[in-house]
N, C-alpha and C positions, 0 to 999 in steps of 0.2 A: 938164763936171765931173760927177763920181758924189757921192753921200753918203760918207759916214764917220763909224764911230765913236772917240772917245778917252777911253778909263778911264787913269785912274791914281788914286795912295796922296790920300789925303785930305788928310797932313801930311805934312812932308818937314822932321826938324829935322837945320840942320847946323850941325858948330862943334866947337872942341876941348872935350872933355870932355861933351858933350851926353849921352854915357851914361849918367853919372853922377846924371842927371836922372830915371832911370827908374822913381824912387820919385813923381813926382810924375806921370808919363806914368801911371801904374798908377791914382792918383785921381781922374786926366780920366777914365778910362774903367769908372772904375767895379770897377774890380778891387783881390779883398781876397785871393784865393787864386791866389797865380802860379807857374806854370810856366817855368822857366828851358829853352830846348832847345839844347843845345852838343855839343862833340865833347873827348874828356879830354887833346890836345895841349892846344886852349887853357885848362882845367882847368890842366894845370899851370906853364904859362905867364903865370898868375895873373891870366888877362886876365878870367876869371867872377866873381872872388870881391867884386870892388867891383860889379858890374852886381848881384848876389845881396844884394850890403851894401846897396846904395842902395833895390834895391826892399824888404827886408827893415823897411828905417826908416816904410816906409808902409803895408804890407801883412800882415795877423796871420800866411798864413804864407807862404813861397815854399818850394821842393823845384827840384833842378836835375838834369835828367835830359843825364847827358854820355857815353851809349852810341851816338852818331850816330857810324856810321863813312861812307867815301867813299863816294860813288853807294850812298848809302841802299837798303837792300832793304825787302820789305813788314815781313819779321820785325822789324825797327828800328820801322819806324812803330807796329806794334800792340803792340810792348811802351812805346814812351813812351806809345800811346794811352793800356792798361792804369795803369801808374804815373800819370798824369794823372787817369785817374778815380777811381785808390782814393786821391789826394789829396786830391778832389773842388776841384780847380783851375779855378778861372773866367775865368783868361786865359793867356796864353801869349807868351812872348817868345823868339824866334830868335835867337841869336848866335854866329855864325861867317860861315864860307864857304855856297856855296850845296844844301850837304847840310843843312846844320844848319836853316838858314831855310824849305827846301823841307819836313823832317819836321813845321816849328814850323805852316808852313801847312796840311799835310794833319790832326795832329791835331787843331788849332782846326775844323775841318769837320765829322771823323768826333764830335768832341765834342759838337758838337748834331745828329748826321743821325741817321735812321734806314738810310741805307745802308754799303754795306759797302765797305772800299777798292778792289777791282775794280769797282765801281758808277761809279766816279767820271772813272775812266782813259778819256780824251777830251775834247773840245770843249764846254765849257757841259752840261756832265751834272752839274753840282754841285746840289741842290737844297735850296733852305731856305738856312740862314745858317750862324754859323759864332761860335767866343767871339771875343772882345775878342783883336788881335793888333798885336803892335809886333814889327818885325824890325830888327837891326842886325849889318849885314856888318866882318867882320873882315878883307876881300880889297878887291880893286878891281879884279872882273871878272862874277862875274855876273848882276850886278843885281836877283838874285830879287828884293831888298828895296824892290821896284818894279813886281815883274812878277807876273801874274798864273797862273802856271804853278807846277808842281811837279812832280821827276819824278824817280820810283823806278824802282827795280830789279827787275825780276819774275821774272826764274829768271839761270840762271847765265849768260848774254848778251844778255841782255834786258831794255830799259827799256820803261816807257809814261809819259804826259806827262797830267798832269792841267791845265785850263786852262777857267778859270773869273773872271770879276771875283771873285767871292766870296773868291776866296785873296788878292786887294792887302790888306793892313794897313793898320789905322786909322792908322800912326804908322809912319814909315822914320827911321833916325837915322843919320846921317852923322857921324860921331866919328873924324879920321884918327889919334886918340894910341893907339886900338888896333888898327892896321896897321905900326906900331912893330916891331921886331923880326921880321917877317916874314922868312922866308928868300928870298935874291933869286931862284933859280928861281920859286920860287910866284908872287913879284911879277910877273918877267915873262911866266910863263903867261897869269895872269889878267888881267892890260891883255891882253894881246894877244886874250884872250876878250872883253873887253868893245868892243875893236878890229872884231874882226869881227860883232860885234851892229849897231851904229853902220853898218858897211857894209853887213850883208844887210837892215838896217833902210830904209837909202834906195834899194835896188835891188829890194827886195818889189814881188813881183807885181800878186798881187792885191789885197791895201792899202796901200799907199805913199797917203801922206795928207800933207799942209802941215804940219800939227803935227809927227809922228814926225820929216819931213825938219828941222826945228827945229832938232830938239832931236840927231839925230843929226850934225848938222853939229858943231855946238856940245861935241857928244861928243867927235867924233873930235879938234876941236882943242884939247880940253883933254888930253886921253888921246895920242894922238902930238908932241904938247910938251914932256909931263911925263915920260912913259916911262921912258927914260936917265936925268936928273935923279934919280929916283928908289933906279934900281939902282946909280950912283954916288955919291949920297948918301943913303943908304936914310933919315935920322936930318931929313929936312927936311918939315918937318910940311907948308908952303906947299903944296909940289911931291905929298905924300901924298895931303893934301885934295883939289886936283885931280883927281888920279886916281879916286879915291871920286866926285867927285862927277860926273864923267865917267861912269862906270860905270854908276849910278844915271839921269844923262839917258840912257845907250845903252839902258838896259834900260828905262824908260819909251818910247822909241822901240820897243824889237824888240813891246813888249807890243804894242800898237797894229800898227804892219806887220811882222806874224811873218817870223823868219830862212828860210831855205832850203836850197841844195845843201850849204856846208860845211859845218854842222850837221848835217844828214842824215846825209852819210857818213861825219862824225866822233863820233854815235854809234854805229855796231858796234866802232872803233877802242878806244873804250872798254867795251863790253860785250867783248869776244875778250881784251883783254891790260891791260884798267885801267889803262887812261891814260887822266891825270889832263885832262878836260874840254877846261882849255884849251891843251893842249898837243897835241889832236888838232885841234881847230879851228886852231891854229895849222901845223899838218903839213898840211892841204887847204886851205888859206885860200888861197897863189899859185896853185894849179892850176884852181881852181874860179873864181878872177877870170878869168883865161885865158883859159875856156871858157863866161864869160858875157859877156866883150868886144864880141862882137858885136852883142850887142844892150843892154848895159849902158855904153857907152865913152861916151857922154854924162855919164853920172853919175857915172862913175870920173873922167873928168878934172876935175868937179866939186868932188868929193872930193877928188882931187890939190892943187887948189887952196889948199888947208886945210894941208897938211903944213907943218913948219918948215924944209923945204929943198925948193927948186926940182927938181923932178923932171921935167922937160922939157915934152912937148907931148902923148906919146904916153900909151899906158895901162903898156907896158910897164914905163917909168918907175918908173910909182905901184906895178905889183905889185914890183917889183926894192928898191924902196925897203923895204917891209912884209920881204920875203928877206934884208933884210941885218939891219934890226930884231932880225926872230928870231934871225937869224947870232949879233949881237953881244950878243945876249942869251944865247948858254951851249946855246940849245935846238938839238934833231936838227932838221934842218933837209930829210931822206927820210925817208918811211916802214922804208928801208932802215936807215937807220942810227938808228933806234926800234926796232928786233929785231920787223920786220913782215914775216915769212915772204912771199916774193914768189909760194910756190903758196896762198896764203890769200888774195890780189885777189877770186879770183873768188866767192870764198864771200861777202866781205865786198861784194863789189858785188849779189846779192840779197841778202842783209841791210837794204842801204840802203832799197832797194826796199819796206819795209816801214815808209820814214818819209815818206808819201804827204803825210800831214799838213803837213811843212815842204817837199816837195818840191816843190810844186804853188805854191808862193811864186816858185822860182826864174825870172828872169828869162827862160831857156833851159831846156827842158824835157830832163831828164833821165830816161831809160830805162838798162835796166841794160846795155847795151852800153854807153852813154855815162858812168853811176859806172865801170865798167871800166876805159876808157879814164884816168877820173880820178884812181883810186887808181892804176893803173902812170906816170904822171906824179907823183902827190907821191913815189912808193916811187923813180923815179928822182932827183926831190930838185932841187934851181936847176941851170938850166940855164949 
């Protein structure tokens, strides 16, 4: 046996309506001047105005900064930074999806550093602390509101990943009454994101730990149960929760045993043509099980084990199971039929190449002959 380490969130409050609490979350912590960070879909979807009401009843002032667009760029971050400081805001609350929570983490950092957002981009480069933060997901896929990561956008195809304990929040809240009205694409985007966190979490390389595999187990079976349920009865809070909180154990796993190959190359997927996270992890997820078979099919049939339908003996099985999922979930199910130019492979296979960081997890080493091979497999699509 080797060591290991496991960070995660301090607090973890879940329940319906827990958001609504957030005036009181703000007095545990000490906070009189708060920062709201969103994005203006859920602005007008009315889902801020009670989270801004309730902190408002405890706090002299609150300000809600809801210029977070998708895959955040630097320019998003330094203008909420800016608006944060001339509020002079002493804490900060995330609410949305994983842009919105990701901006809420990076300003709470640059708010007390002396360094500057490029400083920060990598492995534990975060230095000193950070204000008072509470994050709450409005999806149920990518777990920031658990994970110790952030990650922006840095030119026009180009992310970098900040990744630090310093970004967990004092406080994750799990509230499924606002994942209500969600539109069912997004839904099943984001399970299926937080699907494959839960699986590159138990097949990590070089940290796979007892804890992560826990709690990734636990993931997957609340998250491949609930899925369907879900996008069939979008209005069933039980089946919601679930999901949420599925998502939230995934992403407390990936923190601890980082993701790998489908992530890797389903970032340029989204740097080249903006698509939306998990819907590229979703497009590389059977290809990349495939091609890690080999030395993963112990822990895939593991993990098979866990689904709500018998999927035989084989690995095959479990990836074909996950292809039909996506199938009957609405989503493109090729690269090809995602409008993913089939002479752009090879650009986007050194691309990957550049996400060493999550590559070096993968169970099977990947070189850019072998993302090659991978992206003309999802571009051709199930077999």
């Amino acid at each position: 046996m080797t060591g290991y380490r496991f960070n995660t969130v301090p607090e973890l409050r879940v329940g319906l309506g827990a958001a609504a609490q957030i005036g009181e979350l703000c007095v545990q912590l000490g906070v009189r001047r708060l920062m709201v960070v969103t994005d203006p879909g859920l602005v007008d979807v009315g889902l801020v105005e009670p989270v801004r009401a309730g902190a408002a009843s405890q706090c002299e002032h609150v300000t809600v900064f809801s210029a977070v667009t998708a895959d955040p760029s630097e320019s998003v971050v330094l203008e909420a930074l800016s608006e944060l400081e001339a509020d002079r805001s002493d804490g900060v609350v995330g609410l949305g999806g994983g842009s919105s929570m990701d901006v809420a983490k990076a300003i709470a950092v640059l708010a007390t550093s002396k360094q500057k957002l490029p400083d920060l981009y990598g492995v534990d480069k975060v230095a000193g602390s950070r204000l008072p933060l509470i994050l709450i997901p409005t999806t149920a896929g990518t777990g920031s509101e658990v994970t110790p990561v952030a990650v922006i956008t840095t030119g026009k195809t180009t992310k970098a990943g900040i990744s630090s304990p310093v970004l967990l929040p004092d406080i994750a809240v799990i509230d499924a009454e606002l994942t209500l009205g969600l539109p069912s694409h997004v839904t099943a985007m984001t399970g299926i994101d937080a699907m494959v966190h839960a699986i590159e979490a138990y097949t990590s390389f070089i940290k796979k730990n007892p804890l992560s595999d826990m709690l990734a187990r636990q993931a997957l079976t609340l998250l491949t149960a609930n899925q369907r349920r879900v996008l069939s009865h979008p209005k069933d809070l039980r089946a919601r929760e679930a999901m949420l909180l599925g998502a939230a154990l995934a992403g407390q796993a990936f923190a601890n045993a980082p993701v790998a190959a489908v992530h890797a190359l389903a970032y340029p997927l989204g740097g080249h043509y903006h698509m939306p996270h998990g819907l590229s992890n979703a497009l590389m997820l059977p290809a990349v099980m495939r091609f890690n078979a080999a030395a993963a099919e112990a822990h895939y049939l593991e993990l098979a084990a866990l689904l709500p339908d018998d999927v035989g003996a084989d690995v095959e099985g479990f990836v074909s199971w996950f292809e039909l999922l996506i199938a009957d979930a609405g989503l493109p199910t090729s690269l090809s039929a995602a409008a993913v130019p089939k002479e752009d492979l090879p650009m986007l296979a050194a691309d990957a190449m550049q996400q060493q960081r999550l590559l070096v997890n993968n169970p099977v080493e990947v070189d850019e002959s072998a993302a090659l091979a991978l992206y003309s497999a999802a571009w051709e699509g199930t077999r």
